[in-house]
C-alpha positions, 0 to 999 in steps of 0.5 A, a space after each residue: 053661112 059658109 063656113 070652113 073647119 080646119 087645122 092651122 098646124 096642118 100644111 095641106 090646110 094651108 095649101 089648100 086654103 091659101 089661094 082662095 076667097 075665103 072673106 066672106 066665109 067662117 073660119 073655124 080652127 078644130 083644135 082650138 074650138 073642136 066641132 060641136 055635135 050640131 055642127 057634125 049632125 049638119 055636116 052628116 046631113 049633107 053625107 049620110 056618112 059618119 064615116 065619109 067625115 072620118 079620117 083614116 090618116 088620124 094618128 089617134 087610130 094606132 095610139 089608140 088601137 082602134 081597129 077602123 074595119 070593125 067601127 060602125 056609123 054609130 062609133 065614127 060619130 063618137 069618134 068625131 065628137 072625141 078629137 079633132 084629129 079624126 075630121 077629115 079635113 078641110 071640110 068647106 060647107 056652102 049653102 048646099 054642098 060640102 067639101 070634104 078632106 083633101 083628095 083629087 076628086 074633092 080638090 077639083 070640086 072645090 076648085 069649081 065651086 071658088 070659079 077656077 081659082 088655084 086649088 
């Protein structure tokens, strides 16, 4: 099942998300129903990275005094499973890839992926 974790609040979301086919896909808003450890161990599966997931922008990392250089795989994925604001997101997962976050490179992946619809 395709499936899309999002934040509904979160304009680059939306830009992102507006233009594309998303009928058949599960849509899953992380505020109001955070990720599930199983649905983040399937997501580290695809990455093998933690920290690949983790948000870096997250405003929990200065309320909190996180120093994000000393956090190993072990706390990104506490970290993750603690609030839905350090996800990366969007993050579009299909039968056998996963998009991750808003970045170029993602961006024109997952533009490829939805046939060259606007992204």
């Amino acid at each position: 099942m395709k499936k899309v974790f999002y934040l509904k609040t979160c304009g680059t979301n939306k830009k992102i998300m507006t233009p594309l086919n998303l009928e058949d896909w599960q849509l899953r808003e992380i505020k109001s129903s955070p990720v599930t450890e199983a649905e983040l161990q399937e997501m580290y599966e695809r990455t093998q990275s933690y920290e690949a997931l983790f948000s870096k922008k997250s405003t929990q990392i200065k309320a909190r005094g996180i120093d994000v250089q000393a956090l190993q795989e072990k706390d990104y994925k506490a970290l993750l499973l603690d609030h839905y604001s350090f996800l990366k997101r969007p993050v579009f997962i299909t039968d056998d890839e996963i998009f991750i976050g808003n970045d170029k490179k993602n961006l024109e992946a997952l533009h490829d992926y939805f046939g060259n619809q606007t992204v």
